[in-house]
PALUMDO-534674 format. One record per residue (C-alpha): x negated, y negated, z negated; residue in three letters; residue number from 1. Coordinates in Angstrom, 3 decimals. Layout:
N
X->X&Y->Y&Z->Z&residu->ALA&num->NUM
...
***
This chain:
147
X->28.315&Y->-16.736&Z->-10.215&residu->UNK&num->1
X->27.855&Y->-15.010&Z->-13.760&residu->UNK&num->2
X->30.885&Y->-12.976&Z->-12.995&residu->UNK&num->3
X->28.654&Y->-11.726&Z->-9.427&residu->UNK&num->4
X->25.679&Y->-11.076&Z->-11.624&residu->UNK&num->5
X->27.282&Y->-9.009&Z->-14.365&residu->UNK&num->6
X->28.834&Y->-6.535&Z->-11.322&residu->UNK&num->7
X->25.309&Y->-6.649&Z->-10.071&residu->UNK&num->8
X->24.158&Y->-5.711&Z->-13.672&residu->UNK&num->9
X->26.654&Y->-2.983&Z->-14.042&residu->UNK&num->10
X->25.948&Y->-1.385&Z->-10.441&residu->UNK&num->11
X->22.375&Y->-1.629&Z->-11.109&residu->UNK&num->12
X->23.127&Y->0.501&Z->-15.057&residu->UNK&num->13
X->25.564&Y->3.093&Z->-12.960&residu->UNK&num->14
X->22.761&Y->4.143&Z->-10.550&residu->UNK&num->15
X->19.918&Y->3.535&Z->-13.144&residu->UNK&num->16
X->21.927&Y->6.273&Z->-15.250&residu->UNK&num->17
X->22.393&Y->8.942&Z->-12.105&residu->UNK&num->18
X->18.203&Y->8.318&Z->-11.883&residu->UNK&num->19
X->18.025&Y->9.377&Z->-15.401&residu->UNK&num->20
X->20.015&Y->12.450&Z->-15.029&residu->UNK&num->21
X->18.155&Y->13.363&Z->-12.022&residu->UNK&num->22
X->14.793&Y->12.851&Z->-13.601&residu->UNK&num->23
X->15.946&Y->15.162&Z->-16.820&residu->UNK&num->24
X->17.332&Y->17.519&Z->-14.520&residu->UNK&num->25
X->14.674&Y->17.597&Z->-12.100&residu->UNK&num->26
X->11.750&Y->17.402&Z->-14.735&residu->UNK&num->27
X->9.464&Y->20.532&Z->-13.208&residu->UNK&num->28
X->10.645&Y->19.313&Z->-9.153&residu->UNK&num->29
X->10.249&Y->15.250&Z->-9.377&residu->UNK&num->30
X->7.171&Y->14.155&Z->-8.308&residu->UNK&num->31
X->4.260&Y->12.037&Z->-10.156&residu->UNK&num->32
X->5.074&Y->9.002&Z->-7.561&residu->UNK&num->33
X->8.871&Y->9.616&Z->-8.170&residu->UNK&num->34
X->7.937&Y->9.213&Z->-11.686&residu->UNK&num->35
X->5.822&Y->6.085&Z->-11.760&residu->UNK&num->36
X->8.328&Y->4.222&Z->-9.511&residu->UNK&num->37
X->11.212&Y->5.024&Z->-11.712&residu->UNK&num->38
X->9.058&Y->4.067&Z->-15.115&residu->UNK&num->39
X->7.975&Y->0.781&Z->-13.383&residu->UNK&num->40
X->12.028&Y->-0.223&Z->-12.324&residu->UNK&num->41
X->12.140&Y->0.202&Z->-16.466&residu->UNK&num->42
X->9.076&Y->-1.191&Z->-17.527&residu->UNK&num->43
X->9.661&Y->-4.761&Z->-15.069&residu->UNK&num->44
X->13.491&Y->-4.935&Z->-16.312&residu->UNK&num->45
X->12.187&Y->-4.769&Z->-19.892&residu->UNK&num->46
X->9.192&Y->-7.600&Z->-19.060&residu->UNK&num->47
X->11.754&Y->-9.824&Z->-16.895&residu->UNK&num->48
X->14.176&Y->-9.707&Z->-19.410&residu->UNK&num->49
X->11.091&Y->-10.636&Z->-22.064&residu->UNK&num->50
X->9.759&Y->-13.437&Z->-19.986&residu->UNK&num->51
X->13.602&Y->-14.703&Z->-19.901&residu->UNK&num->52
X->13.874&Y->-14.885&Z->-23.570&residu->UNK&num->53
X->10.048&Y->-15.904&Z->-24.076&residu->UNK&num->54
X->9.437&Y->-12.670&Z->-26.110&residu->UNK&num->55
X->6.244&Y->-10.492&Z->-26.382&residu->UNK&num->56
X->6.852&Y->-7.780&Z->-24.116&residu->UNK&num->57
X->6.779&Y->-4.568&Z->-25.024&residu->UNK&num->58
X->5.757&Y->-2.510&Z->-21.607&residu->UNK&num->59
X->3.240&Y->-3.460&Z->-18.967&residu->UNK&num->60
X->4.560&Y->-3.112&Z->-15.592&residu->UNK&num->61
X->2.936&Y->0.818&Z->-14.805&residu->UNK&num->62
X->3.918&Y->2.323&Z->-18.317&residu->UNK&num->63
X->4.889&Y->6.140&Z->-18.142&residu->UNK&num->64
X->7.390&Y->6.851&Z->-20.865&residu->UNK&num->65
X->8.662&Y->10.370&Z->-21.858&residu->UNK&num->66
X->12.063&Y->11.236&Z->-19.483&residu->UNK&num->67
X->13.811&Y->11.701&Z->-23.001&residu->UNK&num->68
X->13.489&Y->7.991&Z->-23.592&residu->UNK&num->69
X->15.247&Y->6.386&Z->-20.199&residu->UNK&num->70
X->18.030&Y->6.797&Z->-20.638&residu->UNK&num->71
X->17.807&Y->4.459&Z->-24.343&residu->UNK&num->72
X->15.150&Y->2.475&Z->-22.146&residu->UNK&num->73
X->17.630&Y->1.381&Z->-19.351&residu->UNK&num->74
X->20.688&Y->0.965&Z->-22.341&residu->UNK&num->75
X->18.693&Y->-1.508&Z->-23.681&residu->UNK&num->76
X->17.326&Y->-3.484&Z->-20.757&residu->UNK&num->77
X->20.937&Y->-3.373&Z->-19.741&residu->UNK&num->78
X->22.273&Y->-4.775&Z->-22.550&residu->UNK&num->79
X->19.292&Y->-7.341&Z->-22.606&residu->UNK&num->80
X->20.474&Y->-9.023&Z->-19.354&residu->UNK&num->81
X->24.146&Y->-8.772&Z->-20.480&residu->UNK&num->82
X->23.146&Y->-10.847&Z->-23.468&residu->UNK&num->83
X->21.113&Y->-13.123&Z->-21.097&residu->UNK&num->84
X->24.552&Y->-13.801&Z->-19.076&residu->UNK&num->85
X->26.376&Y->-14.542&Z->-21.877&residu->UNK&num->86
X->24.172&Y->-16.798&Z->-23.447&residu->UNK&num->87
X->21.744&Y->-18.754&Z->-20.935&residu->UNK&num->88
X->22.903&Y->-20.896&Z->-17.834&residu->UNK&num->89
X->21.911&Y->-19.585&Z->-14.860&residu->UNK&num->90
X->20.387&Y->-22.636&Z->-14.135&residu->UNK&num->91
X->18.025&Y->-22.483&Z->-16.841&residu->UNK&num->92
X->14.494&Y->-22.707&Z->-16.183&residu->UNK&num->93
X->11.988&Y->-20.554&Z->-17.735&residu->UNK&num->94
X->8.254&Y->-21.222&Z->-17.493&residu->UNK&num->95
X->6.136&Y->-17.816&Z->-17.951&residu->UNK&num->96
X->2.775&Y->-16.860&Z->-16.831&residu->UNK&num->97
X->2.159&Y->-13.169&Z->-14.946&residu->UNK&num->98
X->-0.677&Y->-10.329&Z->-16.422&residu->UNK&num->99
X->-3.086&Y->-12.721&Z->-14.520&residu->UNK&num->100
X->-2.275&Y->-15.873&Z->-16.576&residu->UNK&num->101
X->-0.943&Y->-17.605&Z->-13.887&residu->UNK&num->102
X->1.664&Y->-19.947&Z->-14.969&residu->UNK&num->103
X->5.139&Y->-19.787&Z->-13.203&residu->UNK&num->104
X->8.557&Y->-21.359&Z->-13.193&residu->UNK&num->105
X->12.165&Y->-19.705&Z->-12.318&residu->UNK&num->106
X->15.441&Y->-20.013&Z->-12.787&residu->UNK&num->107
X->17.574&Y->-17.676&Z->-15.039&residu->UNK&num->108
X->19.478&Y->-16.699&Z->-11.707&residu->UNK&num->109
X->16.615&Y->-16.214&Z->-9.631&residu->UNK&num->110
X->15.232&Y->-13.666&Z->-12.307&residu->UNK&num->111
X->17.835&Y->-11.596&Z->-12.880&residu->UNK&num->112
X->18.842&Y->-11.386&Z->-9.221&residu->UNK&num->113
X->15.131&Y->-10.744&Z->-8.915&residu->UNK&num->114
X->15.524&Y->-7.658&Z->-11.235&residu->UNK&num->115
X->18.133&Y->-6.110&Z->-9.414&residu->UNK&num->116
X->16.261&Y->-6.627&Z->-6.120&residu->UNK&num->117
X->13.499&Y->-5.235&Z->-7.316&residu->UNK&num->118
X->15.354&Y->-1.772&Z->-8.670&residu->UNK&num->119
X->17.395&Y->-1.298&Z->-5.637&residu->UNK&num->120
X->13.882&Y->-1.248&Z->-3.512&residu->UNK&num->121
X->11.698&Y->1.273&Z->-5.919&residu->UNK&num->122
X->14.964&Y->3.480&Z->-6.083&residu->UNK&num->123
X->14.546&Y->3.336&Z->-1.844&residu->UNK&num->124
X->11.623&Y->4.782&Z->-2.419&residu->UNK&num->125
X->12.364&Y->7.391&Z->-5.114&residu->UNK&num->126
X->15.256&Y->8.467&Z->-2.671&residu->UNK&num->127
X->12.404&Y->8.533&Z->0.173&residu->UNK&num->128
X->10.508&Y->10.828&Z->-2.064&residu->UNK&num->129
X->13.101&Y->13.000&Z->-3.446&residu->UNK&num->130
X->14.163&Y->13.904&Z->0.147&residu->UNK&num->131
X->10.565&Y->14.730&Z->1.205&residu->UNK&num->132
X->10.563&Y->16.870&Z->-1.893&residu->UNK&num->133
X->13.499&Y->18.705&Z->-1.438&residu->UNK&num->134
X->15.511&Y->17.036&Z->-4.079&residu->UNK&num->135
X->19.413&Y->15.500&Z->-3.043&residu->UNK&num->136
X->18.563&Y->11.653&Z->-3.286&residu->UNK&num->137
X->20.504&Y->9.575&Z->-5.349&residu->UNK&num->138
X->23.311&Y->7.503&Z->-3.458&residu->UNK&num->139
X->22.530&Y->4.194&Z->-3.991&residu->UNK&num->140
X->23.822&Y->1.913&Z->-1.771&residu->UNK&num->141
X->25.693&Y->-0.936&Z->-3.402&residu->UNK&num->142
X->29.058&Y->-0.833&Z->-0.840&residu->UNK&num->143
X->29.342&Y->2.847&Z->-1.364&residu->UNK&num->144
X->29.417&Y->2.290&Z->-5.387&residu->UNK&num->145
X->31.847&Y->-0.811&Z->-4.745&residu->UNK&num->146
X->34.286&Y->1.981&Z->-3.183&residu->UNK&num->147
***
């Protein structure tokens, strides 16, 4: 199962880095929802990965970072959760509490197929956006990367 979450990891990084090149590419045409979607995929990777190691962490969830720094952002979160994999049982589980306080418990797996979950349906909407703005959408879709 590690061995299925590390290809999820490394789709997830692939597509992350096409978003980045779009955004820097795109910086005058992307718009301000396009924007806060793709900062928030960053920013919740970053706090996931955080809550996994029970670390401070460093962004809250609606964050807007400079499009200069994404590209290091989504390096690091990516090498985060590869460190997670290596290290932690999936089975592990990690109590954390949300922005409310509200305590929680989850498995290792559950999180970090959480994570990936959770990019693949902002970058549905980024995609949604970019077409409405005129920009080509990023392809996404797992089976077409798998090919």
């Amino acid at each position: 199962m590690k061995t299925f979450h590390e290809g999820l990891f490394t789709y997830n990084n692939h597509i992350n880095r096409q978003l980045v090149s779009a955004f820097v590419e795109n910086q005058k045409k992307t718009s301000e929802k396009s924007i806060k979607l793709f900062n928030h995929i960053l920013n919740a990777h970053e706090i996931w990965n955080s809550r996994i190691l029970q670390k401070k962490n460093a962004f809250l969830p609606w964050d807007l970072h400079l499009p200069e720094t994404y590209l290091e952002m989504e390096e690091k979160n990516f090498e985060t959760s590869k460190s997670i994999l290596n290290d932690l049982e999936l089975n592990t589980v990690i109590q954390y509490s949300n922005f409310k306080g509200d305590p929680f418990t989850n498995t290792v797996g559950d999180i970090l197929f959480h994570i990936i979950n959770h990019s693949t349906y902002h970058r549905g909407q980024i995609a949604s956006d970019f077409k409405e703005g005129g920009l080509q959408p990023v392809v996404s879709d797992y089976i077409h990367y798998k090919r």
